[in-house]
C-alpha positions as CSV (number, residue, x, y, z in Angstrom):
1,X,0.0,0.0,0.0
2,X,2.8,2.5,1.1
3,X,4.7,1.5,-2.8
4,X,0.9,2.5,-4.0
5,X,1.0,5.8,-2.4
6,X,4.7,6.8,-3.6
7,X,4.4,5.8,-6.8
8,X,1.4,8.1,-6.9
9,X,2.9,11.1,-5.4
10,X,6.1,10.6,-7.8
11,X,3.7,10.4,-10.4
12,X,2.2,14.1,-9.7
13,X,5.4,15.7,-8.9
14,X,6.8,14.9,-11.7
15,X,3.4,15.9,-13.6
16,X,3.4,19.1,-11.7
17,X,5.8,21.3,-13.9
18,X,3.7,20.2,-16.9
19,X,0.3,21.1,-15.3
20,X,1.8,24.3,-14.9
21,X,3.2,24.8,-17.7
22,X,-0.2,23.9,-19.5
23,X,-1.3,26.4,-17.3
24,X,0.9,28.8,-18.7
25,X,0.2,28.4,-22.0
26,X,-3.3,28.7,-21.5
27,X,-3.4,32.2,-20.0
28,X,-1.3,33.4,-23.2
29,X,1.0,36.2,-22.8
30,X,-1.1,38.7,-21.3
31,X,-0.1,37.6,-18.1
32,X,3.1,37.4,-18.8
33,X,3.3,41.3,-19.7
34,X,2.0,42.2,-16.6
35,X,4.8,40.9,-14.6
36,X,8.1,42.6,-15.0
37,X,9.9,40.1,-13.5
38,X,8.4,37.4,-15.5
39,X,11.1,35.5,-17.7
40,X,11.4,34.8,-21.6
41,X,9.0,31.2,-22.2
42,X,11.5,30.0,-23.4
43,X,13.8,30.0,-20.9
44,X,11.3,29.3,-18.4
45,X,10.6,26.5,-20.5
46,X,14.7,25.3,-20.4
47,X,14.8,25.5,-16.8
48,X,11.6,23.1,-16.7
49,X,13.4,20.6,-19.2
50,X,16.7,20.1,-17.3
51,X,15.0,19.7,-13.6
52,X,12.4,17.2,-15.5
53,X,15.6,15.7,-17.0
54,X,17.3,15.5,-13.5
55,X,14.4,13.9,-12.2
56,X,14.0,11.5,-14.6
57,X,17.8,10.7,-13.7
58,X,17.1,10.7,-9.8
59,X,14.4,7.9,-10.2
60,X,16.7,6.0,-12.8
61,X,19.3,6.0,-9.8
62,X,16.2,4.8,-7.6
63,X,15.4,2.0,-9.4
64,X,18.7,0.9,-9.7
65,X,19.4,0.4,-6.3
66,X,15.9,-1.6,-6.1
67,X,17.3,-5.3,-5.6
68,X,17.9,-7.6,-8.8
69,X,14.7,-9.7,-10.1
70,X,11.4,-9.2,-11.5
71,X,9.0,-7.4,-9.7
72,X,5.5,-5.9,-10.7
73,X,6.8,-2.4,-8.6
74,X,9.8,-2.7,-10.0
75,X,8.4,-2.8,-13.9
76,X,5.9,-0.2,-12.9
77,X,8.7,1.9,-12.3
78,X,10.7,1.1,-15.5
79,X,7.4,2.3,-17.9
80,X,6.9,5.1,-15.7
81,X,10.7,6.6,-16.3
82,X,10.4,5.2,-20.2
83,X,6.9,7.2,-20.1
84,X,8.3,10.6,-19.0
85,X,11.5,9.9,-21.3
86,X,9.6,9.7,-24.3
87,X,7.4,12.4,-23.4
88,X,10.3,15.0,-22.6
89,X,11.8,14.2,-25.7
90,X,8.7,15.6,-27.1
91,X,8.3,18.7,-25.2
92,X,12.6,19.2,-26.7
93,X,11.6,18.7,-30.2
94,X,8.5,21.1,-30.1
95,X,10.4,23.4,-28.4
96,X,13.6,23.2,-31.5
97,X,11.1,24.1,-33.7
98,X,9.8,27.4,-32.1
């Protein structure tokens, strides 16, 4: 139950930055103009891309020092880092062809 309940926090942690980021998107610029301090989306977007990058890393590491074998946690685990792999390599290539 306790693997059930990490799993599913890791899961919206990691989701968090892209919920916001949709977020961002949504409200469009305006808001963006409105604070001075705000930075470039594209950076903003960088920054996002290397801490979702050294998270995917950090639960790589994780897994690794799970002990050897088949598991049903541990394979959870494996499509979960393939999942947000694949789907950060999408959010880089959209954001190569801005």
């Amino acid at each position: 139950m306790q693997r059930r309940k990490a799993m599913t926090l890791s899961a919206f942690l990691l989701a968090s930055p892209l919920v916001a980021q949709t977020a961002g998107q949504t409200a469009g610029p305006a808001s963006a103009a409105g604070d001075s301090r705000a930075m470039p989306d594209r950076s903003v977007e960088s920054v996002e891309r290397v801490r979702m990058r050294a998270l995917i890393t950090q639960m790589q590491d994780n897994l690794a020092s799970l002990p050897s074998g088949y598991s049903a946690t541990k394979h959870q685990f494996e499509l979960e880092i393939e999942m947000w792999r694949l789907l950060l390599n999408r959010m880089e290539r959209e954001a190569a062809r801005k």
